[in-house]
Structure formats: C-alpha cells, structure tokens
DRENPA-3360 file (N, C-alpha, C; in nm, 2 decimals, always signed):
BEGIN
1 = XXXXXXXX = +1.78/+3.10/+12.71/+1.64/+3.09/+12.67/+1.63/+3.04/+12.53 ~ +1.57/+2.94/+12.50/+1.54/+2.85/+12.38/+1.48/+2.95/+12.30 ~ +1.48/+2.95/+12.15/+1.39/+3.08/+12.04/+1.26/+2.93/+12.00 ~ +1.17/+3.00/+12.04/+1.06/+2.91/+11.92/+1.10/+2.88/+11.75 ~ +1.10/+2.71/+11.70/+1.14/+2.71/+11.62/+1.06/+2.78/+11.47 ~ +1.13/+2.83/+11.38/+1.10/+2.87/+11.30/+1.00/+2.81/+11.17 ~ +0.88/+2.85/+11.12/+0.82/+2.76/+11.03/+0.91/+2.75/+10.90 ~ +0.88/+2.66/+10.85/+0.96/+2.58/+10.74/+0.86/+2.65/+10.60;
9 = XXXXXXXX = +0.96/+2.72/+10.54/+0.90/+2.79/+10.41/+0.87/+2.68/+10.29 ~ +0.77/+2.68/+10.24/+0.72/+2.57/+10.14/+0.69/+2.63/+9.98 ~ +0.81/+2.66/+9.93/+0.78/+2.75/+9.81/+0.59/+2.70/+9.71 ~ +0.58/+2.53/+9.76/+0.48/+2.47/+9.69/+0.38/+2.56/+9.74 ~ +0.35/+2.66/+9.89/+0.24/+2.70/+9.89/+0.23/+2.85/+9.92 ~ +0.31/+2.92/+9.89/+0.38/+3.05/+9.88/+0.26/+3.15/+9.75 ~ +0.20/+3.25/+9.81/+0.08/+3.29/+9.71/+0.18/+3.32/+9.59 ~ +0.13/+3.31/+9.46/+0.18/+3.31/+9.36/+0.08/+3.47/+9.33;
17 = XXXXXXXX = +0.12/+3.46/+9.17/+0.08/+3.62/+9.08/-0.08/+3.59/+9.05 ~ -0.13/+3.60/+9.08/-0.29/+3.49/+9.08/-0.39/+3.66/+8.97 ~ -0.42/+3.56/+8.85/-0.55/+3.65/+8.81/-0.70/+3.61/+8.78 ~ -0.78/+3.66/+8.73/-0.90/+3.57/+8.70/-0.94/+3.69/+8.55 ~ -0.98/+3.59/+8.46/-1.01/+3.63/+8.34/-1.12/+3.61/+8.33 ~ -1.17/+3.63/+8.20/-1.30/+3.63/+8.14/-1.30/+3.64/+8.01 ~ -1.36/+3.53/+7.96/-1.35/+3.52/+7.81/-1.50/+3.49/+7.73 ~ -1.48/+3.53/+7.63/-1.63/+3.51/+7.56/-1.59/+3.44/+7.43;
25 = XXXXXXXX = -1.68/+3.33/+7.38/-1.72/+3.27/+7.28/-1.83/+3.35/+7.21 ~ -1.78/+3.43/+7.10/-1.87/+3.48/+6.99/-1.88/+3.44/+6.91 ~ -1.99/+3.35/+6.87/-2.03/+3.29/+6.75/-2.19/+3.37/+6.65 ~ -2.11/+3.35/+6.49/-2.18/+3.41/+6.36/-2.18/+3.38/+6.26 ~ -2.29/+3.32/+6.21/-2.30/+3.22/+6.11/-2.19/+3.16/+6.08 ~ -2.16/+3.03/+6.20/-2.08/+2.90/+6.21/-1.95/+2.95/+6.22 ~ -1.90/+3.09/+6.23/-1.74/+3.13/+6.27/-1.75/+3.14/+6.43 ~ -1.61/+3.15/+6.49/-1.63/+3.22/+6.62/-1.55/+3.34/+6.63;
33 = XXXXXXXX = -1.50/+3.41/+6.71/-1.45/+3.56/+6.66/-1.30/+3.49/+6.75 ~ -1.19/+3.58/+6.73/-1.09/+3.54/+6.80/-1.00/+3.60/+6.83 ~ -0.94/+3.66/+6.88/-0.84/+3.77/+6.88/-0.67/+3.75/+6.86 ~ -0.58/+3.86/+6.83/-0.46/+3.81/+6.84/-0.37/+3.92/+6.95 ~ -0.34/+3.86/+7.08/-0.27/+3.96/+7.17/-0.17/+4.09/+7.10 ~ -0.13/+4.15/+7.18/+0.01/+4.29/+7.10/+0.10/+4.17/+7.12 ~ +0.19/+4.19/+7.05/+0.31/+4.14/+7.06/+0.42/+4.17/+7.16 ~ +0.39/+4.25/+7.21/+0.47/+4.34/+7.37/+0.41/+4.23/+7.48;
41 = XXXXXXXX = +0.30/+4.19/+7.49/+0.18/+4.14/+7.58/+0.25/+4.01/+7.65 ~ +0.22/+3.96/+7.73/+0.28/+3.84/+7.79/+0.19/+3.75/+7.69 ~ +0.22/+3.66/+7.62/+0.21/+3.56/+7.54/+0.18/+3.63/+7.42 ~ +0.26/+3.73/+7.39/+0.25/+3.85/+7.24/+0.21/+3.73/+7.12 ~ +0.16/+3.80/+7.05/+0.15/+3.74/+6.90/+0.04/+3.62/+6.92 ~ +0.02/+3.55/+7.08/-0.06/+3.46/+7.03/-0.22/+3.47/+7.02 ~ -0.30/+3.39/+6.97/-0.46/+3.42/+6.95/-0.51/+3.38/+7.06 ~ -0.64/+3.40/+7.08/-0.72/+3.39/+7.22/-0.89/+3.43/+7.19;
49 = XXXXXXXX = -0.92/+3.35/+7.29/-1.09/+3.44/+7.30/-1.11/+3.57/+7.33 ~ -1.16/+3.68/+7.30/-1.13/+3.82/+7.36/-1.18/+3.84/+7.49 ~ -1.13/+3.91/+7.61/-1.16/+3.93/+7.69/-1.08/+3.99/+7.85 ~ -1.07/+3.99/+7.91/-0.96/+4.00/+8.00/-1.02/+4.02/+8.15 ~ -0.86/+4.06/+8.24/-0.89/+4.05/+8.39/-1.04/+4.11/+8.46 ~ -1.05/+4.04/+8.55/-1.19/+4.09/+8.60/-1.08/+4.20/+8.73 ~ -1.17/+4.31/+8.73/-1.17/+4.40/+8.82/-1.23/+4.37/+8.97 ~ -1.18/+4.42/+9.08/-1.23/+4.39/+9.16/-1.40/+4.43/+9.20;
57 = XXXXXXXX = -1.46/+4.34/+9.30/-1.62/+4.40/+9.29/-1.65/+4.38/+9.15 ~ -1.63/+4.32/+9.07/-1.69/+4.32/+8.92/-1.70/+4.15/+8.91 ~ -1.81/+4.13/+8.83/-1.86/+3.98/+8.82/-1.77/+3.93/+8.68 ~ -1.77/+3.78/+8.67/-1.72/+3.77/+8.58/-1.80/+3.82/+8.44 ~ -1.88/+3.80/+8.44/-2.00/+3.85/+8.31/-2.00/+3.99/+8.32 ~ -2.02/+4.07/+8.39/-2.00/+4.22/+8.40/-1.84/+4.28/+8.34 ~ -1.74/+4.14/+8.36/-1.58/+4.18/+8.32/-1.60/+4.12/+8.16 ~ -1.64/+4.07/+8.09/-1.64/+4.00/+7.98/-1.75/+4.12/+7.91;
65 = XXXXXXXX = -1.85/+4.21/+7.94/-1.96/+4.26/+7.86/-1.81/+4.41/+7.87 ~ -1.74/+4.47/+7.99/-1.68/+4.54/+7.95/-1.61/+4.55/+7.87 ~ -1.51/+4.45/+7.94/-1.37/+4.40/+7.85/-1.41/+4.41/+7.65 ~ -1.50/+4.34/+7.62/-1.55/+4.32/+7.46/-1.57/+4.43/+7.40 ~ -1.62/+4.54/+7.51/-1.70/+4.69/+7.47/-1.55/+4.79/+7.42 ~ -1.43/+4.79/+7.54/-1.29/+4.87/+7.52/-1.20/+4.75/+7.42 ~ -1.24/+4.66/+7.42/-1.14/+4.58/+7.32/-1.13/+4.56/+7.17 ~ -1.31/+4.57/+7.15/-1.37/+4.54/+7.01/-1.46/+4.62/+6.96;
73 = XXXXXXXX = -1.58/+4.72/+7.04/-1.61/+4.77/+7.03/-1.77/+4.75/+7.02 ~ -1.78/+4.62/+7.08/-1.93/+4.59/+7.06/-2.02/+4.51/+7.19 ~ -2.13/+4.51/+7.20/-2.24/+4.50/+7.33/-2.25/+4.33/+7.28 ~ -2.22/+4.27/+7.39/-2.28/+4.13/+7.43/-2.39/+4.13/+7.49 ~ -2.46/+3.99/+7.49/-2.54/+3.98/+7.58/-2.45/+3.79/+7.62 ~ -2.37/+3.86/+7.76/-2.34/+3.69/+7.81/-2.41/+3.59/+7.83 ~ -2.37/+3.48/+7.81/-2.48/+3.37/+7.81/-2.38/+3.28/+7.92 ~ -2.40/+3.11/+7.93/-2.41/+3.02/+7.98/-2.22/+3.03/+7.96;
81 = XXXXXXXX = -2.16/+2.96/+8.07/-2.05/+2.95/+8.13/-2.02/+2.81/+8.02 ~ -1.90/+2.79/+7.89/-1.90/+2.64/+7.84/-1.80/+2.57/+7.90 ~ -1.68/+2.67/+7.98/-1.56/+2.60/+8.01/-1.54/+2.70/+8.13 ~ -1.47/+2.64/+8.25/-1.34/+2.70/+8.36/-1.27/+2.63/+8.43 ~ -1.17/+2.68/+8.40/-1.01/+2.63/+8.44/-0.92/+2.73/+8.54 ~ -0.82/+2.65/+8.55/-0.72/+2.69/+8.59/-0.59/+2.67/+8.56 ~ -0.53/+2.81/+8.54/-0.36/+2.72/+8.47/-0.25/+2.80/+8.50 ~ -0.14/+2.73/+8.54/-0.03/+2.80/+8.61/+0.08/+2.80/+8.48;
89 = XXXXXXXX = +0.11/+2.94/+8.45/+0.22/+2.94/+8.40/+0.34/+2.99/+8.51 ~ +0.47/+2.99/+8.46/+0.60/+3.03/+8.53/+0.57/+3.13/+8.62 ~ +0.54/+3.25/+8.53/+0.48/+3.35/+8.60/+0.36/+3.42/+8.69 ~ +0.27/+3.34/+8.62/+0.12/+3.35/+8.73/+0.01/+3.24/+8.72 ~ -0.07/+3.24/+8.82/-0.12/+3.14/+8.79/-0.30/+3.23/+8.76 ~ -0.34/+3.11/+8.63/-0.46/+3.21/+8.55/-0.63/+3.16/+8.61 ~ -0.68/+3.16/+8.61/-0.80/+3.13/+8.67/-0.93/+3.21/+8.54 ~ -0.96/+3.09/+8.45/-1.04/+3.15/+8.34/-1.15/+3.10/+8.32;
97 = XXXXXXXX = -1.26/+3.17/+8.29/-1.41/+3.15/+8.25/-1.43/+3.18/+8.15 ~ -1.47/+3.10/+8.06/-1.53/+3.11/+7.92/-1.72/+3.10/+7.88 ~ -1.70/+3.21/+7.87/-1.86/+3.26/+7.85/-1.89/+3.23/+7.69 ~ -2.04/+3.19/+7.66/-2.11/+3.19/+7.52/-2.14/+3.36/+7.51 ~ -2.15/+3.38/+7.42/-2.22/+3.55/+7.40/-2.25/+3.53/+7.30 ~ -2.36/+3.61/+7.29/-2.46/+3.68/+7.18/-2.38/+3.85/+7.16 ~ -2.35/+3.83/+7.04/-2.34/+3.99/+6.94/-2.48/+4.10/+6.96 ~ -2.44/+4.14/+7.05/-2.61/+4.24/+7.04/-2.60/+4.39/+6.95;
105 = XXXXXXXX = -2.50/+4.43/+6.94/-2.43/+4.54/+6.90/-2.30/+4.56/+6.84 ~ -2.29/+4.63/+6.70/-2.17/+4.68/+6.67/-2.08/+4.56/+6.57 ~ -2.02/+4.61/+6.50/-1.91/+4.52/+6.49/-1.76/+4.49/+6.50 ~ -1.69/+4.45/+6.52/-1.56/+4.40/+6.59/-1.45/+4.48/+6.51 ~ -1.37/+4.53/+6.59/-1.25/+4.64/+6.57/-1.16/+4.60/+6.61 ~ -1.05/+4.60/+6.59/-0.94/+4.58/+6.63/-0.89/+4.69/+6.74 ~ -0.95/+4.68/+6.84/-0.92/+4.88/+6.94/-0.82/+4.84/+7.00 ~ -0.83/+4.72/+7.09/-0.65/+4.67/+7.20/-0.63/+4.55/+7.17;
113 = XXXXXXXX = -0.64/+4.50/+7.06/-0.58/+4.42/+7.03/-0.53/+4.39/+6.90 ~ -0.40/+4.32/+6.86/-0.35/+4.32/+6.74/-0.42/+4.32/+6.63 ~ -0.53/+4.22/+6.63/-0.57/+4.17/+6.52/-0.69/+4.06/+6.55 ~ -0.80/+4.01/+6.46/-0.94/+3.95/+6.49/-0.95/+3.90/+6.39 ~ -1.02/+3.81/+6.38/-1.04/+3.72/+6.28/-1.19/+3.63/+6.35 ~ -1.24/+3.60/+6.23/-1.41/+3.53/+6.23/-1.33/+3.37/+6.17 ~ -1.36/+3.28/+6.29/-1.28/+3.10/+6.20/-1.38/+2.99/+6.22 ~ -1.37/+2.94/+6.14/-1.41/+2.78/+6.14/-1.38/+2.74/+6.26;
121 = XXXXXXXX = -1.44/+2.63/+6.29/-1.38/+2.46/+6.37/-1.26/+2.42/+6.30 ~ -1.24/+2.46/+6.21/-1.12/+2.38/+6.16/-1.04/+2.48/+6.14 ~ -1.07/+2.64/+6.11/-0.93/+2.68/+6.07/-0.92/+2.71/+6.22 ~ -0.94/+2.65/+6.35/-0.87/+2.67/+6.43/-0.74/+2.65/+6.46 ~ -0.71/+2.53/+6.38/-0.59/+2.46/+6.39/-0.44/+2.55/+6.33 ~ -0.50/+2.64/+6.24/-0.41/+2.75/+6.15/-0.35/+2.84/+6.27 ~ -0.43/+2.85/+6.39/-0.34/+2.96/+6.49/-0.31/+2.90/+6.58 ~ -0.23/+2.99/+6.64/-0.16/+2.92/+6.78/-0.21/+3.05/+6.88;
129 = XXXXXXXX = -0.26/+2.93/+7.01/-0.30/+2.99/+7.10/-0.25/+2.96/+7.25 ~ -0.28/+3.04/+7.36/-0.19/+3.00/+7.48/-0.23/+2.87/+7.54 ~ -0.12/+2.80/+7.63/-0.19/+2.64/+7.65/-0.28/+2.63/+7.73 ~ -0.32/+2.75/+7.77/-0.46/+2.76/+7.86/-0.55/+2.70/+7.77 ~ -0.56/+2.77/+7.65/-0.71/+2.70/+7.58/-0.70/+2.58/+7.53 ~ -0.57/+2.49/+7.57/-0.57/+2.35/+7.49/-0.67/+2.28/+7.51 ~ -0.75/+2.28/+7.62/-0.90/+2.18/+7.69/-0.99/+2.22/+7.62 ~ -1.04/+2.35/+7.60/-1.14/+2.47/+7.53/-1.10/+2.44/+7.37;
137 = XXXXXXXX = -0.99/+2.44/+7.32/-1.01/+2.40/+7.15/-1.05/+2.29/+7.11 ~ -0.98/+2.17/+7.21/-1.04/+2.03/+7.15/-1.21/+2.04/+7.17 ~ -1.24/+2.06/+7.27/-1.39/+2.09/+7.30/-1.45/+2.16/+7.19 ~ -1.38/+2.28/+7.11/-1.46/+2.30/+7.03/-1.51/+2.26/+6.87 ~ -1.36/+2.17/+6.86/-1.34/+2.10/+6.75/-1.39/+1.99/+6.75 ~ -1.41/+1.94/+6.84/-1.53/+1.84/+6.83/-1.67/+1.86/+6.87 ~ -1.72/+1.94/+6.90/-1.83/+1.98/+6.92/-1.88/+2.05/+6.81 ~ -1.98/+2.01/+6.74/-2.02/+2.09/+6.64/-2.16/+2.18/+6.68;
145 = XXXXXXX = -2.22/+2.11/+6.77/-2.29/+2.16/+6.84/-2.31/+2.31/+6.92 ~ -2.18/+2.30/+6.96/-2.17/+2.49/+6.99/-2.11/+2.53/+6.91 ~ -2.14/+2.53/+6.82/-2.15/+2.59/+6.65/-2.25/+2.59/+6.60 ~ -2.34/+2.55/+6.62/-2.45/+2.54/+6.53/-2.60/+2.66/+6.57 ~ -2.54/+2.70/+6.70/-2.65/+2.84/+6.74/-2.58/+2.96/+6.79 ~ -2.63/+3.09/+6.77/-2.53/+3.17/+6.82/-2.58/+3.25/+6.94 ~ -2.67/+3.15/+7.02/-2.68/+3.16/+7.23/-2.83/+3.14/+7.21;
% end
C-alpha cells in the first residue's frame, strides 16, 4: 500500500513570533517625547516612541492610551495614525502603528522605562533607535510640519 506523499515544509511560510505594537507621537512645544528601553529588554538601551504590545480584544488606540498611562504616567487623547509598518527581525516579526497624541494629563515619568527625553528634529540624530523606526525618523526630520502642532 502506497503512504500519501508528504507536504514539503517551507521554513519561508512557517508562522513566525508575530506581535503588534502601538506607538504614540507626543509632541510639546516643537519637542517630541521618546523613550529609552531597560537594558535587559530585547533591543535594551535603545530609544523608541513609547508605547507597547496590544492586548488581545484591545484596539490599537485603546493599547497606546494604556500602554502611556503604566509607562509614563500620563492621559492621551490619540489622534490620526502618521505611520504603519511592518518589520521582521531574527526573532519576531513586529507589526507597528504610530499614533499622533495629544498630552491631556500629567507629566512623563520614567515608571517602565529606562529613561525619556523631550528632542528636537534634529537632536534625533544623537540617539539610536530600533530599525523599525528608520522610515518614521526620516519622515520626521523632514517634515517640519508634524512639528509644528501638537494634534
């Protein structure tokens, strides 16, 4: 009796570690706010927009008004969607939305994350951030225009 032949494993389409984030653009008088990961963290030490994984049943804008609240310690009001991507590192592949926000409340703490900083368009260039935001920084450095209102 013949076996049915076996399907051919295709590592190319094999589900990977898949997440989806959420990030916010806080902008205040012409800085934007920025964060710097723990150093333990999978891309430790580097800077980033603040924000993190969406939970399941949870919207992206619902994960970005939390995430801001336990991270920094202050109330958004999310606005318009400026950037979303997708980026595979070794490890997982990232699926990210970058939200505008309005500061409605509070001001920014360092609670889970290393360190924060308020920067220019140009002192962007002073940190290093993960290559996910490489599309998202040039966009911002040339755009002076999402700089110029804060939502």
């Amino acid at each position: 009796m013949k076996r049915a032949p076996q399907p051919t494993r295709n590592p190319k389409f094999e589900t990977r570690n898949q997440i989806e984030v959420s990030a916010g653009l806080v902008f205040r008088s012409g800085k934007l706010l920025i964060t710097q990961r723990h150093k333990d963290a999978h891309l430790g030490g580097l800077w980033e927009f603040p924000g993190g994984k969406r939970e399941p049943n949870e919207t992206f804008e619902e994960c970005l008004a939390r995430e801001l609240r336990e991270e920094l310690g202050i109330e958004v009001e999310v606005g318009e969607v400026i950037e979303s991507l997708t980026h595979t590192y070794p490890e997982k592949t990232v699926t990210l939305k970058f939200f505008r926000c309005r500061l409605d409340q509070g001001e920014p703490r360092a609670i889970d994350c290393h360190d924060l900083k308020w920067v220019t368009a140009e002192e962007l260039r002073n940190y290093e951030f993960p290559a996910a935001d490489a599309r998202l920084l040039e966009m911002l450095r040339s755009s002076p225009v999402l700089w110029a209102n804060e939502m």
